[in-house]
N, C-alpha and C positions, 0 to 999 in steps of 0.2 A: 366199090368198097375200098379200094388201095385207095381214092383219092380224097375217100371221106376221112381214113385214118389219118393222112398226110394235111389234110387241114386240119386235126386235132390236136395234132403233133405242134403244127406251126402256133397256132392259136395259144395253146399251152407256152410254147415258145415264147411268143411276143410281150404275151403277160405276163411271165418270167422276166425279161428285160423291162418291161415297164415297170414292174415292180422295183427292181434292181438300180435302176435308174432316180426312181423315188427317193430310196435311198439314198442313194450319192446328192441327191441334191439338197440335204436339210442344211439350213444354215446354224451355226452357230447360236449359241443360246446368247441372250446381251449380257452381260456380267457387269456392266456399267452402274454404277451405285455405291453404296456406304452399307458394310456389312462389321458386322459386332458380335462378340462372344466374348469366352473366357480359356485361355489354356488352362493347360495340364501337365505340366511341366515336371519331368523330373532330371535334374541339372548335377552335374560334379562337381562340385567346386565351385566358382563365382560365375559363369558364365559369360555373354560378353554384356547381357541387360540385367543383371545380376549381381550385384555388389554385397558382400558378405559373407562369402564361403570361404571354407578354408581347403585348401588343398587335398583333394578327394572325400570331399565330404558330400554326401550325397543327400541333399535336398528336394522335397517334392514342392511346388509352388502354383498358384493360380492369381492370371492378374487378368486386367479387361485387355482387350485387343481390341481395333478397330481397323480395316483394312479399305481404302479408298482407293475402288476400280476408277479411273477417269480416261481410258484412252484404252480403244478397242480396234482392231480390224480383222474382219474374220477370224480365224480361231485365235493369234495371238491380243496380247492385254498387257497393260501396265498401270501401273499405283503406285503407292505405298501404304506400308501399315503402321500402324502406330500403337506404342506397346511404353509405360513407364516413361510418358514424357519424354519416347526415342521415336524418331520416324525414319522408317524405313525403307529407302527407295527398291520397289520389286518390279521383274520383269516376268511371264507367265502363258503359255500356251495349253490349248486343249488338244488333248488326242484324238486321233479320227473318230471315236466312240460318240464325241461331244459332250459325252458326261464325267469324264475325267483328264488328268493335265497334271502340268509341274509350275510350281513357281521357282524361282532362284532371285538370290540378294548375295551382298556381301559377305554374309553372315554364315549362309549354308541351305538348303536347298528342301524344296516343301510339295508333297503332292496329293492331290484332292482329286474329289470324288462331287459331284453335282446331285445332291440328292434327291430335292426339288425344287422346281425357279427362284425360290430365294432362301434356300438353304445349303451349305456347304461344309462338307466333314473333310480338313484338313490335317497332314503328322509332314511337322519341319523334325527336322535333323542334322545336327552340326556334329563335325567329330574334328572340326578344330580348334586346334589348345595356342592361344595367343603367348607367344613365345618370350614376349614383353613384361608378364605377368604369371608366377608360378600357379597361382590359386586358378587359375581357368583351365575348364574343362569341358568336356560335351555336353550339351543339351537333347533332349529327345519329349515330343510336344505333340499330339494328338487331340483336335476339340472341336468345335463345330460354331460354325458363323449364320449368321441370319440378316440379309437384307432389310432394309428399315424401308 
């Protein structure tokens, strides 16, 4: 009787770690491709893709995005997106989850959620005021991208 328990124990065991181990072993999703949407931007002032604001004036806006994955190695990724005839060089990793991650640019910093293999619900966020120009102010952007 103790040694039947003691194999049930282990049994249970084993496929607990194999289970476990399943886990640890998914690879990364491929993110590799051309994905498009439209923000949702509400901006203060001019922003830095934004020409026309006046000095905390607060503006809501919607423009197309395109964002071009072309370089992958397990969980980290690089592109650029391109937004108003500006391209944007990004750099961008996923969290151990594999369904969500950060991107970062010069610009200010953006994290996403992997909703389905070719869909993706991102919010950038800048709270840098270009020191160059009085009319700039933060932006704050939340919208969802689609694989082509």
């Amino acid at each position: 009787m103790k040694e039947s328990l003691t194999m049930k124990l282990l049994t249970i065991l084993l496929a607990t770690l194999g289970f476990s181990m399943n886990a640890f072993a998914q690879q990364a999703p491929n993110l590799i491709g051309t994905w498009n949407g439209e923000t949702n931007d509400a901006v203060i002032g001019e922003g830095r893709i934004y020409p026309g604001g006046t000095s905390g004036q607060v503006r809501f806006l919607k423009e197309k995005i395109s964002y071009k994955i072309d370089k992958q190695e397990g969980r980290a990724f690089s592109g650029a997106a391109t937004i108003k005839s500006s391209t944007i060089p990004f750099v961008g990793s996923l969290s151990g989850d594999l369904a969500s991650g950060a991107l970062a640019t010069t610009q200010g910093t953006t994290s996403f959620k992997i909703v389905d293999p070719n869909k993706i619900a991102l919010c950038f966020v800048t709270t840098t005021i270009n020191p160059a120009n009085k009319n700039a102010g933060p932006v704050a952007d939340c919208h969802e991208i689609t694989r082509k």
